[in-house]
C-alpha positions in Angstrom: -143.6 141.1 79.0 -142.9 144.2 76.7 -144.2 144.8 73.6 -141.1 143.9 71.9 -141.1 140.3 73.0 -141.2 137.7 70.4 -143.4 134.5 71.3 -142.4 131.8 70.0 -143.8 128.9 68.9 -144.0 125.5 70.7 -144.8 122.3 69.8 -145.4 118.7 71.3 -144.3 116.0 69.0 -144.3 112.1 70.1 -141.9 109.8 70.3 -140.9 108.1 67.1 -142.0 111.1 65.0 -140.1 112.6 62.3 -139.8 116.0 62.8 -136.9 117.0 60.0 -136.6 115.1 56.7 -132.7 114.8 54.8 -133.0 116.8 51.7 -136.3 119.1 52.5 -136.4 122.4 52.5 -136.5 124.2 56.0 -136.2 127.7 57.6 -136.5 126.5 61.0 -134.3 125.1 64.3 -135.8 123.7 67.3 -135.0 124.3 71.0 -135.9 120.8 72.5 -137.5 122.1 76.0 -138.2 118.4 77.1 -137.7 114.9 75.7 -134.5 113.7 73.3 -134.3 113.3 69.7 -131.8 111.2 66.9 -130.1 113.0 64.2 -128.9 110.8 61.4 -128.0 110.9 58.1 -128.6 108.1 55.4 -126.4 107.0 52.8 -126.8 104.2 50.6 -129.5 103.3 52.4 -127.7 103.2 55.8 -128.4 105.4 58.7 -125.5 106.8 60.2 -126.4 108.0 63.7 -124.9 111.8 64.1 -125.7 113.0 67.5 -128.5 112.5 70.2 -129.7 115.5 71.5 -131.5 116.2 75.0 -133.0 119.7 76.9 -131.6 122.7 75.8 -129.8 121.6 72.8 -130.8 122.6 69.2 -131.1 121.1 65.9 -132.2 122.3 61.9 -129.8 125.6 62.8 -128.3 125.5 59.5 -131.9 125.9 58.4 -132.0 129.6 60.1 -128.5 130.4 57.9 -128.8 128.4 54.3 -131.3 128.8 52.0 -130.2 124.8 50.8 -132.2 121.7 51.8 -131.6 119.6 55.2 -128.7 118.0 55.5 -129.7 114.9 58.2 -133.1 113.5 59.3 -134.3 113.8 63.1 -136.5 111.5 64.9 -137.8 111.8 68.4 -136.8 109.1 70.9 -138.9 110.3 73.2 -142.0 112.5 73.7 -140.7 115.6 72.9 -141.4 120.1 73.3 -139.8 122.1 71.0 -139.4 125.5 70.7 -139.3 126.8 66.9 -137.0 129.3 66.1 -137.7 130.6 62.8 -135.3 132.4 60.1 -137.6 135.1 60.7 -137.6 135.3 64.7 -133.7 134.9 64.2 -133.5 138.0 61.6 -135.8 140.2 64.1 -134.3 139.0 67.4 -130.7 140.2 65.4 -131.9 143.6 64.8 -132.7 144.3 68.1 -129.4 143.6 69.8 -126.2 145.3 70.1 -124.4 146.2 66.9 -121.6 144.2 68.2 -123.1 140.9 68.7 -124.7 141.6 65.5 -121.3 142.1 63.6 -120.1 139.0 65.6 -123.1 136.8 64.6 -122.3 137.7 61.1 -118.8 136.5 61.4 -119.2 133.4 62.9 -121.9 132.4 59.8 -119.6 133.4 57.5 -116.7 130.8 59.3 -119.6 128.5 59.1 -120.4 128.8 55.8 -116.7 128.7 54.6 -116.3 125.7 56.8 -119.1 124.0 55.2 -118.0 124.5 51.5 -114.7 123.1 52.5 -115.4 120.4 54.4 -118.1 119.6 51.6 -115.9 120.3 48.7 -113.3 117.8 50.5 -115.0 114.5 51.2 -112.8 111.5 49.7 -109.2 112.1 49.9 -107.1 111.2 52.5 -104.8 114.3 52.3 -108.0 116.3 52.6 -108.6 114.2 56.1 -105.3 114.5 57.1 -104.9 118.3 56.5 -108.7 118.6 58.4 -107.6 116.0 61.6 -103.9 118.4 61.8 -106.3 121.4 62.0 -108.7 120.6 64.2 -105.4 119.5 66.5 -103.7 122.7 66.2 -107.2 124.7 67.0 -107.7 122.5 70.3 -104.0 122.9 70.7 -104.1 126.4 70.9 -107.1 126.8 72.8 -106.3 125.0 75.8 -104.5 126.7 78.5 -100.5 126.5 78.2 -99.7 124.4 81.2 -102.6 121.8 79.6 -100.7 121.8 76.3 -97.8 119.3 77.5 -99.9 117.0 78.2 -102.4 116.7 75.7 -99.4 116.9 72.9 -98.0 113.9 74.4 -101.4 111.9 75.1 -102.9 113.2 71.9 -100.1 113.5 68.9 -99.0 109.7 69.2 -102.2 108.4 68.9 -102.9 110.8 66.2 -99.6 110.1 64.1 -100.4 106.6 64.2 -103.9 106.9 62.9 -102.8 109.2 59.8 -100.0 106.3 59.3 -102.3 103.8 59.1 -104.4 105.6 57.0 -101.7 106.8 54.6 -100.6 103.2 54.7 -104.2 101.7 53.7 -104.4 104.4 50.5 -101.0 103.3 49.6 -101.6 99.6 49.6 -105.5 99.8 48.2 -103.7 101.9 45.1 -101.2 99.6 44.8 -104.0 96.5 44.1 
């Protein structure tokens, strides 16, 4: 191991544990070596399951990029090693790698932090999910290869169309009550 290795922390945590709190504070991510975890949000006092997450995945990332508090809780399903990955470690493992990864690293946190504000400064008009669902269809649109695109156009766009119908539909008649 050279000198310049970080080592980083692990951790057991049982099942059933909460390892990351909505609405605290954090500067950390974990690695999840072994075991699986819940990530949830609650709102008015419902849970609202967000993702279960196995070996190799990572959660509390947002933690290593905004200085703002946790945005979903995690729990441990099972017994579970994590790896902590520390604003800290993140910074110092940055500043040792090529300038170009760097400068790419940088870029995509910015898209992520612009993405955030928007999707958070956009979270109760229909237009808003319309204009997000038609973006999200034209990104996947244009990264799939070009002889995929016919066919996920015509699988995809119907059922699309008729979801933001229905949609537009419900606004319309809920405003019209």
């Amino acid at each position: 191991m050279s000198k310049e290795s970080v080592i980083l922390e692990r951790r057991f945590i049982p099942a059933g544990t909460l390892v990351v709190r909505q609405g605290e504070d954090g500067s950390s991510a974990y690695l999840i070596q072994s075991g699986k975890v819940r990530v949830y949000t609650e709102h008015d006092d419902k849970e609202v399951e967000l993702a279960i997450l196995d070996m190799g995945q990572i959660f509390g990332e947002m933690a290593l990029i905004f200085d703002e508090p946790r945005t979903a809780t995690v729990k441990t399903i099972e017994d579970c090693n994590l790896i902590i990955i520390t604003r800290q470690t993140l910074k110092q493992k940055l500043g040792k790698t090529d300038p170009t990864v760097r400068a790419i690293v940088e870029m995509l946190t910015r898209r992520v932090i612009t993405g955030n504000n928007s999707v958070m400064k956009r979270q109760d008009r229909v237009e808003d999910l319309t204009e997000t669902a038609n973006t999200i269809y034209q990104n996947i649109l244009s990264g799939l290869p070009s002889e995929q695109r016919g066919a996920f156009e015509s699988e995809i766009l119907p059922k699309l169309d008729t979801f933001l119908n229905a949609l537009r539909n419900f606004q319309k008649g809920f405003h019209e009550v």
